[in-house]
N, C-alpha and C positions, 0 to 999 in steps of 0.2 A: 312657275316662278321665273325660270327661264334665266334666274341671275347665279355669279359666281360662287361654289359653297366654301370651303373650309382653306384653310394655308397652315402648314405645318410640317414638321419634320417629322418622316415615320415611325420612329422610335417613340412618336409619343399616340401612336393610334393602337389601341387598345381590342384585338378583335373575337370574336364571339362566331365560329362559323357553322351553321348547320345545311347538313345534308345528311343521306343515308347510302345513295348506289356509287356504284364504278364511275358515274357521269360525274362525281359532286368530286370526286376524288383528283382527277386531275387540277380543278381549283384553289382546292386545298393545296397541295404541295408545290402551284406556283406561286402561291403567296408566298409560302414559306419559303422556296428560293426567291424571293423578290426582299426578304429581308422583315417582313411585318411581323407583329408578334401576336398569334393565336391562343390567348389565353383559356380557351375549353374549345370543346366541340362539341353539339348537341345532334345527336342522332337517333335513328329510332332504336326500341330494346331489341334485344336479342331474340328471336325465335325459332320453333323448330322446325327442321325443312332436311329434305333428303330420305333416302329410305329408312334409316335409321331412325329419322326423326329426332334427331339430336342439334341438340341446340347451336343456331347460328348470326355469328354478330357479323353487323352491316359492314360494309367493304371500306365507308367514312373510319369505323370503330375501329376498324385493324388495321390502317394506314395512321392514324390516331396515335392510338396507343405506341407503334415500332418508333416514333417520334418523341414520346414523351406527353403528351398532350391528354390534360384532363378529359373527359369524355363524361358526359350527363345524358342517360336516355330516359328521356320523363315519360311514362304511359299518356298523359294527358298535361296538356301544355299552359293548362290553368293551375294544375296543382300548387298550391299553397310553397311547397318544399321546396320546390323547382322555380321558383317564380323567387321567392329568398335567394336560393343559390348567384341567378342573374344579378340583382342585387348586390349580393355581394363582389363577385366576380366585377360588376360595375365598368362594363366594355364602354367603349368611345364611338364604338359601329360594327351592327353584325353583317354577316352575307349568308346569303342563301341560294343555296345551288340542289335542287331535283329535291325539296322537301314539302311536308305538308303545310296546308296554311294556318300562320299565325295569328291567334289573337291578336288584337288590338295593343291589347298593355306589355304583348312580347315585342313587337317591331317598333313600337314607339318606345320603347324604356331608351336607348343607348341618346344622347345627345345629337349624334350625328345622323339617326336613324337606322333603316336597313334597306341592303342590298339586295339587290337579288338577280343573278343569271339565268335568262329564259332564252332555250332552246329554237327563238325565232324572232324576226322582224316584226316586231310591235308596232302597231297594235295589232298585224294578222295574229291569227293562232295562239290566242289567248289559252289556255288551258292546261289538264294535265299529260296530255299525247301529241305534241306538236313535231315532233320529228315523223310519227306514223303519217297524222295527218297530210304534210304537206306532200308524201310522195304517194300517197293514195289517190290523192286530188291530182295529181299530174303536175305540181307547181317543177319548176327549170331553176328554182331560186331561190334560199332560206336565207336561215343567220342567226346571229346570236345577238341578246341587247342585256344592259345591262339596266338598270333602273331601280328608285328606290319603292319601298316597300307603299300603298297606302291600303282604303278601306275594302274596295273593290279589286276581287283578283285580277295580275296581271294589267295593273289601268295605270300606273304611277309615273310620274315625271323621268324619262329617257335620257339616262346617261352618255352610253355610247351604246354602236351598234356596227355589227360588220357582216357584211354577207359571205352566201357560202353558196355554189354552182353544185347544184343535184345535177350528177351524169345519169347518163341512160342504165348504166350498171350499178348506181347504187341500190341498195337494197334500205329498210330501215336499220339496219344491223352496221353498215361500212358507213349510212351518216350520222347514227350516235356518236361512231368515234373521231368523225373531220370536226362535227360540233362540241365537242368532250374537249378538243386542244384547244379550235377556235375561242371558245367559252373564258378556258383560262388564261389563255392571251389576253382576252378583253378583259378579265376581271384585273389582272397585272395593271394593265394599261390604266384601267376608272380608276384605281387604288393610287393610284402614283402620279395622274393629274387632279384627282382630291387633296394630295395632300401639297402641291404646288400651287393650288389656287388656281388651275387655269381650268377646269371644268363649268359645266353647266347645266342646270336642269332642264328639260325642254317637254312640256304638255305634250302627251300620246296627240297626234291630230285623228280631227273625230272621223268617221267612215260612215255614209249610208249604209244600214243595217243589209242591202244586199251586196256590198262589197264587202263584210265581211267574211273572213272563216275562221270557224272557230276550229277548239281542240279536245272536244270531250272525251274523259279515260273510254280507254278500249273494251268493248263487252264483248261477251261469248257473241252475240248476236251481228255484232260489226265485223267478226272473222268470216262467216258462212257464207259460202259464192254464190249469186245468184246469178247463173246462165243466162237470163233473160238481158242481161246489160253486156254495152257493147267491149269485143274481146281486148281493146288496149284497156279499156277500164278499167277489166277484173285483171289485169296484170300489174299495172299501178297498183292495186289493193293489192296482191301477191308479194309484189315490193313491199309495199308499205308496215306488210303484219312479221316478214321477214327478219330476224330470225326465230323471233316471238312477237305476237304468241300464235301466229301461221294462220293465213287465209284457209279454211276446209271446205271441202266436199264430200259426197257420199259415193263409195267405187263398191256396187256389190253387196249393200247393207252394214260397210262398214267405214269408219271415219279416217279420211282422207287427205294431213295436210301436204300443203304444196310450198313451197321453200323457192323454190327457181321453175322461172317459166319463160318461154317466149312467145309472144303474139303475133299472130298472121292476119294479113285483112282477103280474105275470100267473099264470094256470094253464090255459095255452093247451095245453097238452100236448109242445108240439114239443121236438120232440128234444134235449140238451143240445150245443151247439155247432153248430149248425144258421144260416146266415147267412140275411140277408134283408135286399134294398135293391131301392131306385126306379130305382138307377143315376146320382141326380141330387141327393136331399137325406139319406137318410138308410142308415147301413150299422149293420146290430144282430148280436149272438151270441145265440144263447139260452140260458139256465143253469139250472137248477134256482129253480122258484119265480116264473121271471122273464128278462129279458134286459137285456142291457149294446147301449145308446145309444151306440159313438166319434164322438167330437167332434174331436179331435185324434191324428193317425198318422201315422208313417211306413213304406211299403213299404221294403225290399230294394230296396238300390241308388236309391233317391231321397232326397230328404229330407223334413224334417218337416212337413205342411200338413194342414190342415181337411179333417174329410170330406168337405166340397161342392166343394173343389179337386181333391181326390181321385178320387172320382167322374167328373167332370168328363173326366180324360182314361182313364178307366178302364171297359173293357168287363168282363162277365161269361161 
């Protein structure tokens, strides 16, 4: 459309915001210092998790609730009940930060439509793992955009968008949290020139399908190293799975993740997956080109610690 949306005074924007993790949360509470008024929150239900296996609500729900703020967790986003509530509730625009995808008649119900903040520079890294993705692929460069909701995920007219510089030491764990601020900065910023009138909608530009990358959730199968590929590679994927849910390996017949690592580029010959340690400071893989330095692991059945700890109680 590419023309100017809405002019208004904030007090009369009516919002509706769903999320469920730690990432959505930062959003949420800068709106609310920004002055808007969040009439529910819609997150997912409660479930149980921990050893106890007792029941746990989402980190939106209990940031929510210390606020004052209605909370609605619908098992299913069609439901009849849940679907009246919106209705009733009757928002002006919702936003959606790290949720699942909505129906049709949920994003379209509000007047103004829905928002939504994606963890990356649109149209790359359409999906639901785009922070992993783009330090796995080696990208120097992300960002956050904000845009409205349509029928195709992550495809909808680009509101704003601001970049964010992957250093050599992030992991995916330190730039969940630079995009976690970033995010709610930009949602401050689209919320407050919505309601000024000076915004605008701008078509995703289209990409040949091999300059895209996409952002598929993360599988058991997308953690597991394969030696054969070259060693900055599998260190980028090291980063990437960091600090969940960890790139592994197999040390000994038993499973192996790896948390921190450094890459070296040699042409030593040895074999791709070939180990080698002192026993006391240093544990390496070897990969194509090169080997991976672990710094930080954890065996099966222990927990996370340094490879000189590691070492430490650990024969060959």
């Amino acid at each position: 459309m590419n023309q100017s949306l809405w002019h208004m005074d904030k007090t009369e924007l009516k919002i509706v915001f769903m999320g469920t993790p730690e990432f959505a949360v930062a959003s949420l509470q800068r709106i609310l210092e920004e002055g808007f008024e969040v009439a529910a929150v819609v997150t997912a239900p409660d479930k149980p998790a921990g050893r106890g296996m007792e029941m746990q609500q989402s980190a939106v729900k209990t940031f929510a609730l210390s606020k004052g703020i209605r909370v609605l967790q619908p098992v299913k986003l069609k439901d009849p009940e849940f679907l009246n509530e919106l209705r009733q509730i009757n928002p002006t625009l919702q936003v959606v930060v790290a949720f699942r995808m909505l129906p049709e008649y949920v994003w379209n119900l509000p007047p103004m439509g829905t928002i939504n903040v994606h963890a990356s520079l649109l149209p790359q890294y359409r999906g639901a793992a785009p922070i992993n993705w783009a330090i796995i692929n080696g990208e120097k460069q992300t960002g956050v955009t904000t845009f409205k909701l349509k029928h195709e995920i992550d495809t909808g007219d680009i509101l704003l968008s601001k970049s964010i510089d992957i250093e050599e030491q992030d992991n995916a764990g330190s730039l969940h949290d630079k995009l976690k601020t970033a995010g709610a900065e930009l949602l401050a910023e689209t919320l407050n020139r919505l309601c000024s009138g000076n915004l605008k909608e701008t078509p995703q530009p289209h990409l040949p399908s091999e300059n895209m990358q996409h952002a598929p959730k993360i599988q058991t199968e997308t953690c597991q190293i394969n030696w054969n590929q070259e060693a900055e590679k599998i260190h980028n994927m090291i980063r990437g799975l960091s600090p969940y849910p960890a790139a592994f390996t197999d040390l000994r017949g038993k499973k192996l993740k790896i948390f921190k690592s450094e890459f070296y580029k040699t042409e030593n010959g040895r074999h791709p997956g070939t180990v080698e340690t002192d026993e006391k400071t240093y544990l390496r893989f070897h990969a194509m080109g090169g080997y991976i330095q672990v710094l930080e692991l954890q065996i099966e059945g222990k927990k996370r610690m340094k490879t000189e700890d590691f070492l430490r109680g650990y024969r060959n």
